[in-house]
N, C-alpha and C positions, 0 to 999 in steps of 0.2 A: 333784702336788708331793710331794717327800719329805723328811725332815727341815728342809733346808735351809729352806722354806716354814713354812707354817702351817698349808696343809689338806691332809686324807687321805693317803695316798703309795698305792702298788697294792695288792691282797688279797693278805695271806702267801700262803703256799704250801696248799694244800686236801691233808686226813692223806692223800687217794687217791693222791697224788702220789708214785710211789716215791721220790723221794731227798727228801720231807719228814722232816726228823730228824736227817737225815745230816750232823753239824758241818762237817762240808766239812775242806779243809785252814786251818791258822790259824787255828781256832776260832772259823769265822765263825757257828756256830750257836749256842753258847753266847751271842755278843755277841747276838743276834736272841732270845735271853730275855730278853737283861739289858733289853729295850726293852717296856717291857708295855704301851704302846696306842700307837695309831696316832692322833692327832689328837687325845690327852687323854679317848678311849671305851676302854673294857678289852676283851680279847680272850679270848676261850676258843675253843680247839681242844684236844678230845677229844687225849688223846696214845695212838698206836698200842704196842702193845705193841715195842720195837726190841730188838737185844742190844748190849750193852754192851761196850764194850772198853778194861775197864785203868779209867781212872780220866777219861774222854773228855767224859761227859755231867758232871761235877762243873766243869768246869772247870780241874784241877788239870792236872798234871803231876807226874808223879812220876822221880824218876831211874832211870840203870838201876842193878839192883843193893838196888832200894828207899832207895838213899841220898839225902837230904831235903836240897834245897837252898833259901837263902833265898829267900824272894818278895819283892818289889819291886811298888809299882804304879808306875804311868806316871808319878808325878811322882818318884820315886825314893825315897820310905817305905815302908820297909820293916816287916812284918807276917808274924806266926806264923801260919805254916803250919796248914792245918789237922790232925789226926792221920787218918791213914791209916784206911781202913777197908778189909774184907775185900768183893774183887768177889764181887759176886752177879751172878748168872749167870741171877736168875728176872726174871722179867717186874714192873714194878711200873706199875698203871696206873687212882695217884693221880691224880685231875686238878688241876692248877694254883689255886691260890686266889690272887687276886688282889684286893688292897684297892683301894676307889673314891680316885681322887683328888682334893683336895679342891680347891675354883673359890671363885675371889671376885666379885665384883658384875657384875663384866664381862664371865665365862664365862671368864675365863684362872685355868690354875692354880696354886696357891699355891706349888707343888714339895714340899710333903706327899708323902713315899712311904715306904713299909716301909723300915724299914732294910736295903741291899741290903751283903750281906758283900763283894761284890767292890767295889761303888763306891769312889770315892777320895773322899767324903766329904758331907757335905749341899750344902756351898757349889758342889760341879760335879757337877750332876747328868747332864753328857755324857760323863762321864769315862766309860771301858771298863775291861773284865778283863784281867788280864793277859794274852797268849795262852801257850797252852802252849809247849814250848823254850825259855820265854825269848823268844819273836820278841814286838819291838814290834808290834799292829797300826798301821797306818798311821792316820792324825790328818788326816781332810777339813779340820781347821778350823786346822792347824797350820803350815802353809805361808805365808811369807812373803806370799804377792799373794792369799791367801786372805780372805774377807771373815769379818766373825765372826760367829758363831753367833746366830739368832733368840734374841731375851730374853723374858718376858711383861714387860708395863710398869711393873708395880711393882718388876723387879729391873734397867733398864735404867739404865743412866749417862749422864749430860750430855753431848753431842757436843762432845768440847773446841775450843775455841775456834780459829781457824786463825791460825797466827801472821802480823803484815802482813808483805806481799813488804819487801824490803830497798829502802831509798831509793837510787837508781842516777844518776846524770847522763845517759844513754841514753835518748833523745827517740824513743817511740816509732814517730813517722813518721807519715805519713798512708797509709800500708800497713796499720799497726795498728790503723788505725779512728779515727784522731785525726789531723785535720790541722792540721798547726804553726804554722797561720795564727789558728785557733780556740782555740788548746791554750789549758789555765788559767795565771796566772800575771801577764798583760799586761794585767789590769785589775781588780788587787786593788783600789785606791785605791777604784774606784767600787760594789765589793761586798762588802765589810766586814761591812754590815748582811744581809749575806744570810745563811740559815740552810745548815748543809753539804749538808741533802739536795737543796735545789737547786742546787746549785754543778757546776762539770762532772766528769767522773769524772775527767780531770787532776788538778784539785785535791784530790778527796777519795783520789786515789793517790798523787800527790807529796807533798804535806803539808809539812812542811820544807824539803825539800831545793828544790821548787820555787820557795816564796818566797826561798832563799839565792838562784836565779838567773834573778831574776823581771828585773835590769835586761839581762843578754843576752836575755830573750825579748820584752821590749820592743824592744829596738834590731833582733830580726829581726823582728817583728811589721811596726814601723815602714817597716821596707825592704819587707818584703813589701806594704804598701799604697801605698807608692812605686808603686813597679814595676806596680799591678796598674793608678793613677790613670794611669801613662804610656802606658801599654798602650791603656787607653779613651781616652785624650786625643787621643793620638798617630793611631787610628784615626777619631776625632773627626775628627781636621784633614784625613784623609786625603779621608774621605768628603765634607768640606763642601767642597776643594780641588777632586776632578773633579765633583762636582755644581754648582759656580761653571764650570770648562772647560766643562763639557757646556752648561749654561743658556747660555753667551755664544757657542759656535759655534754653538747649534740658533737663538737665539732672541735673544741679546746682539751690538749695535752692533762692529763690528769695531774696536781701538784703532787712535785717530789722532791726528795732531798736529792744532795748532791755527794760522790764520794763513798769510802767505804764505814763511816762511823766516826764519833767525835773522839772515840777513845773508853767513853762509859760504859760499861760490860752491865747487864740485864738479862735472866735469866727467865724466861719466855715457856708457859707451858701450854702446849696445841694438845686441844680434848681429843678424844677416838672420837673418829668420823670425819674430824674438818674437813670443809672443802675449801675453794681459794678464799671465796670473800669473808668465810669466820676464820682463817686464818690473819690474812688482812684485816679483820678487825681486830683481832688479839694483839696483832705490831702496831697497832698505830696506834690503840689504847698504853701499852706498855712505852711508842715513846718511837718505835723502831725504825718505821715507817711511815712517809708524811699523810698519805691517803689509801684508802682501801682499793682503791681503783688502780692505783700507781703499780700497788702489788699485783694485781691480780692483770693486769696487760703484761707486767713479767716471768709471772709463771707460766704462763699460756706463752710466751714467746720464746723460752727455757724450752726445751728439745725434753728434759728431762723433770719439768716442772711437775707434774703428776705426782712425781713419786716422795712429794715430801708427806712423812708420816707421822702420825701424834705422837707426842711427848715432848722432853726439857730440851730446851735448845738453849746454847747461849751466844748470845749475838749483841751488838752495840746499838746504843744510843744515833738516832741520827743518820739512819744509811740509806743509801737510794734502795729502789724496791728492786733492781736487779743485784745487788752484791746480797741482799739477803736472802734472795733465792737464790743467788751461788753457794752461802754458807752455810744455808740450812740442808743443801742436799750434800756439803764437806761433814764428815764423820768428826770433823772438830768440834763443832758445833754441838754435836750430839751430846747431850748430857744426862739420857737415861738409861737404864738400863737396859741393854738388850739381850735378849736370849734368842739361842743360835738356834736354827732347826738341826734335831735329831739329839740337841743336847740330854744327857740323863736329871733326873731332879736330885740325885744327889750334889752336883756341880751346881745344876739354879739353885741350893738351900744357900750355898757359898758366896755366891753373887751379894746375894740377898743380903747377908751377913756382912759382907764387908761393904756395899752401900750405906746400909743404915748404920754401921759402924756399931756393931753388937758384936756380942762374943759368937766366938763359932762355935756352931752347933745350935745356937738357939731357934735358927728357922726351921730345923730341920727336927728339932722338938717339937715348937708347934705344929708341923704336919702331920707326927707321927701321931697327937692326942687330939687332935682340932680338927684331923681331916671330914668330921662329920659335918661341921656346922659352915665349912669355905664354897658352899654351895653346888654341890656335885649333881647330877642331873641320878634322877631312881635309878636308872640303868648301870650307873655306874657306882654301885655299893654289893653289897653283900656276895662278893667276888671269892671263890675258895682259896688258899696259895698264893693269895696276891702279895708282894713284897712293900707294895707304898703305892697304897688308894691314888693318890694323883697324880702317879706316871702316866702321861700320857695328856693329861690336862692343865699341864702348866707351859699354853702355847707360846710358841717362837715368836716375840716380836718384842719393839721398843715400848719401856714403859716409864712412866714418871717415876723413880724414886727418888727419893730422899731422906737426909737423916732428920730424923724427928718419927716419921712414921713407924708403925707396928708392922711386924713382919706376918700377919696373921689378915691384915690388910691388904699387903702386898700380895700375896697367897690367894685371896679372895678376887681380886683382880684379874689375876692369870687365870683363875680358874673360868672366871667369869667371861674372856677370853675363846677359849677353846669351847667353851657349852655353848655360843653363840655362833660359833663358826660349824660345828658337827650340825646342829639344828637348820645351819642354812643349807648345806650339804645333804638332808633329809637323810643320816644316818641310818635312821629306826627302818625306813620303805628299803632303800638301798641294799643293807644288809641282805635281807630274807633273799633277794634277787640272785645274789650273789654266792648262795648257797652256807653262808652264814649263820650265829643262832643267834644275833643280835649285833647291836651296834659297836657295842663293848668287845666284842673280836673284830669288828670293820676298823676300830681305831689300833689293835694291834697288828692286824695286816698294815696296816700303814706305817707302824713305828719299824716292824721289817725293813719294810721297805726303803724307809729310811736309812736304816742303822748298815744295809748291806748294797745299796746300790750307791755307787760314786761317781757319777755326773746324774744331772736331771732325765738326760737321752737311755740311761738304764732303767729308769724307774718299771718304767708300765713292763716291761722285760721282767723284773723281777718280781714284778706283783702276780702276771703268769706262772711265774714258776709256782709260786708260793700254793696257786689255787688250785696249781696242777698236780703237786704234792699231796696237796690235802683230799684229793679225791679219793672215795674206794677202790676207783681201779684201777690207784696207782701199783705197781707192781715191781717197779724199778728201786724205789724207796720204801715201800711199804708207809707209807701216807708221814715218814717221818721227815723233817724240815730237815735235821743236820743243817744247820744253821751255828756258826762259831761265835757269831753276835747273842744270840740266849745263853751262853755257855760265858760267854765275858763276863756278860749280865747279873750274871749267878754270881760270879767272882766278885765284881764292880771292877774288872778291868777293861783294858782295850788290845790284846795279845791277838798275833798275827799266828806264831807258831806253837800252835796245842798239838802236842800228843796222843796217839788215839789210847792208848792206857789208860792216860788223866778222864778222858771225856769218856771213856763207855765205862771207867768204874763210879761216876759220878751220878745215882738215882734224881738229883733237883727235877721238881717238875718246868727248871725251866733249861733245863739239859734237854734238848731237841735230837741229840743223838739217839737219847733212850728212851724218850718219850715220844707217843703219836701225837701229829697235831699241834695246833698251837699253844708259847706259855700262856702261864695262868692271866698273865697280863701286859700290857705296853710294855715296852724295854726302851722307849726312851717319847720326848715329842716329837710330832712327827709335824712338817709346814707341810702349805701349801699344794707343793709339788707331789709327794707322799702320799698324801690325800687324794688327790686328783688321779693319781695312778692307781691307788687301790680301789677306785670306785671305777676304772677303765683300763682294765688289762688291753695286754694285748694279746692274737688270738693265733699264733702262730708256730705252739706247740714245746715253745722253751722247756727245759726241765731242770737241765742245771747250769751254772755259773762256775765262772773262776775267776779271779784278778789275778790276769797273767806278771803283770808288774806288781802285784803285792801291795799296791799302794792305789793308784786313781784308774788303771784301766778293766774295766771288767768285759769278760766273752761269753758268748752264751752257748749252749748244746741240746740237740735234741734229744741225741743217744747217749747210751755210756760208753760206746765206741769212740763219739767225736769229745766224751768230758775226759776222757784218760790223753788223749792228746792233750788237750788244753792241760790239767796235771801237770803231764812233762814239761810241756809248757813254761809253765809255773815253776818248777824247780829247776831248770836251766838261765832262770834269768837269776835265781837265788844263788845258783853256783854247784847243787847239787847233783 
């Protein structure tokens, strides 16, 4: 370290040194006497004998001319000159005597030194010589951003006090390390009794000006813990909100009403196809049913839940989801129309007619001029003999009516019904297998089958027969059905006791007595069951039938040995 410090600075210059001596330009070697130790130790070096030039080693300056101008020191006191002396030109090689300086307790020293002629006085003992010309040396510790000169501690001054920042209205921010939520000010009331060093640096920085506007830092404190209480609360509600959703779908009772209805009747209509939950949506939309869910855990727990089918229902306002799927599977309920399997379409034109509340006969107009355009599948047109193009396509089942609609509409429906069901049933493949010549006689095997078997357990029995009839090697009947249901048909009646007179003088091609094979077309709609047995006989050699009771029981025979029993049968329970 060098002056600036306190210990050592580097070893002058060693005499072997050629340019030791050499004042340099600006009489920097004179200054390097005026310094007589390094670290407050004295220095000797032998001086080499050097030569002298002019008045160089004094420190002076002399003008040219020898004319004497004032001196000045650095602080601008001025001081007589000293008087000129004559250069010598010999060698002089006095060595330096240099007084010890004196130290105090501490090992610093007191600033005791010989009186030095150039100094600018005891009080600055860092002050310099002047330099020769007149040139100021330059002043390391004179510089504005300069720091000041090491002191020993007995001559140094009191670090003056710093003055306080200025009191400002400008909130330092929570950028500046204080956040505005915390700052001092907003709870003077409750620390009064506090001592300032514990208090927050706010306060011991604001002082004044904060307490003038301590009530705006309350009023934003205040909002500030608003906001912060809304924030937690508000997420509060959010969290307890789907954690109540989540508990009641995973694990919570589905909402339901209670009871069978408020009394309010609503007239409800379920599309083809519904399953439970777009059923339950339709109740709960119309009012019926509190939740979709509520219904659909009821239907599924209903034994006979399944079986509710599309159409008008009418049902109340307000019922639990079990009494609605009590009342939608009660026939009370039921508010559309239904068509029976095996019924003829002369009866469905009837229906039809007094739902829509039309004059009779008007439906059965439109099928007789319309039936082209009510969507009939190719297969089932250009039929020779046929009595009414859509026997047989206006399926068995419940359907929306009501008054206000066209009967041509209705029609379009049913029809659209039965073309979707034969299509699932692959008709068209089916048929050929079954030694058929299309579809359009697989759907009149089944109306047969319908219109002459009386429980479901006869079906597939008389769908045998039918096929077995119709072979060429029948022999027993010569491939004719003799069937009293085609012979009705003909009529549009439903007669048990025909005449054989009546029936074999009667040519109708749908007289099966007199005709081979089957009529020209359906004799009636045939469901489900009819269907399902005319695409699956059975294989067990039937030939003919009887209803010994004349009403619900029918028997079956292989031979005409065992049908003439059955006969007698037959007319012993008639009385004859």
């Amino acid at each position: 370290m060098t002056e600036y410090g306190r210990g050592p600075g580097s070893e002058p210059w060693h005499p072997d040194d050629p340019l030791y001596g050499d004042g340099g330009w600006g009489g920097q070697q004179a200054a390097q006497q005026a310094q007589q130790s390094y670290g407050g130790q004295p220095q000797y070096h032998p001086q080499q004998p050097q030569q002298q030039y002019g008045d160089w080693g004094t420190g002076e300056q002399h003008g040219y001319g020898d004319q004497s101008y004032p001196q000045y020191d650095e602080y601008g006191q001025q001081y007589a000159p000293q008087q000129p002396q004559q250069p010598q030109h010999q060698q002089h090689q006095a060595p330096h005597q240099h007084q010890q300086p004196q130290y105090d307790q501490n090992g610093w020293p007191t600033g005791s030194y010989p009186q030095d002629p150039y100094a600018g006085g005891p009080q600055d003992p860092y002050a310099q010589q002047p330099a020769p010309y007149g040139g100021e040396q330059s002043d390391y510790y004179g510089a504005p951003e300069a720091y000041p000169p090491p002191e020993p501690p007995g001559r140094r001054r009191p670090e003056p006090e710093r003055e306080p920042e200025p009191g400002t209205d400008w909130d330092p921010g929570p950028d500046q390390g204080e956040h505005a939520f915390f700052a001092g000010g907003d709870d003077e009331d409750g620390r009064d009794g506090e001592p300032d060093e514990r208090r927050g640096r706010g306060e011991r920085r604001g002082g004044g000006d904060r307490r003038g506007g301590g009530k705006e830092k309350k009023r934003r404190s205040g909002l500030a813990c608003l906001v912060v209480v809304a924030v937690f609360g508000g997420g509060l509600a959010g969290v307890s909100y789907f954690g109540y959703q989540f508990y009641q779908d995973r694990f919570g009772s589905a909402p339901d009403f209670a009871g069978s209805g408020n009394g309010e009747q609503v007239t409800v209509t379920i599309p083809k196809g519904s399953g439970g939950y777009a059923i339950g949506q339709v109740l709960k939309k119309m009012g019926v049913v509190k939740s979709v869910d509520a219904f659909v855990a009821a239907q599924a727990a209903n034994p006979d839940g399944k079986n509710i089918q599309d159409g008008v229902y009418t049902l109340q306002k307000e019922m639990s989801a079990a009494s609605a799927v009590e009342l939608m599977l009660s026939p009370k309920s039921r508010d559309n129309l239904i068509i029976a399997e095996g019924k003829r379409n002369a009866a469905v034109y009837e229906l039809i007619d007094a739902r829509l509340e039309v004059e009779k006969g008007t439906t059965a107009k439109v099928a007789e001029t319309r039936w082209k355009t009510l969507g009939l599948p190719d297969w089932a047109v250009n039929h020779p003999n046929v009595k009414d193009p859509l026997e047989g396509f206006l399926f068995p089942s419940s359907y929306a009516v009501a008054k206000g609609q066209k009967p041509e509409d209705v029609l379009r429906q049913m029809v659209a019904r039965a073309t979707e069901k034969y299509e699932s049933l692959d008709f068209e493949t089916k048929a050929k297998s079954l030694g058929l010549e299309g579809p359009w006689e697989l759907v009149t095997v089944a109306s047969l089958v319908q219109a002459e078997g009386k429980t479901h357990d006869d079906f597939r029995k008389m769908s045998e027969v039918i096929y077995n009839r119709l072979k060429p090697t029948n022999t027993e009947t010569n491939q004719k059905l003799q069937f009293d249901s085609t012979f009705n048909y003909l009529l549009g009646q439903s007669e048990i006791d025909i005449s054989e007179s009546e029936i074999n003088s009667n040519p109708d091609p749908y007289n099966t007595y007199t005709n081979k094979g089957l009529p020209p077309g359906p004799i009636g709609n045939p469901g489900d069951d009819a269907l399902q047995a005319a695409l699956k006989p059975t294989r067990d050699g039937w030939m003919y039938f009887v209803a010994t009771d004349g009403m619900d029981k029918t028997e079956f025979a292989k031979t005409i040995a065992e049908h003439q029993r059955l006969v007698d049968k037959f007319n012993a329970s008639r009385g004859n």
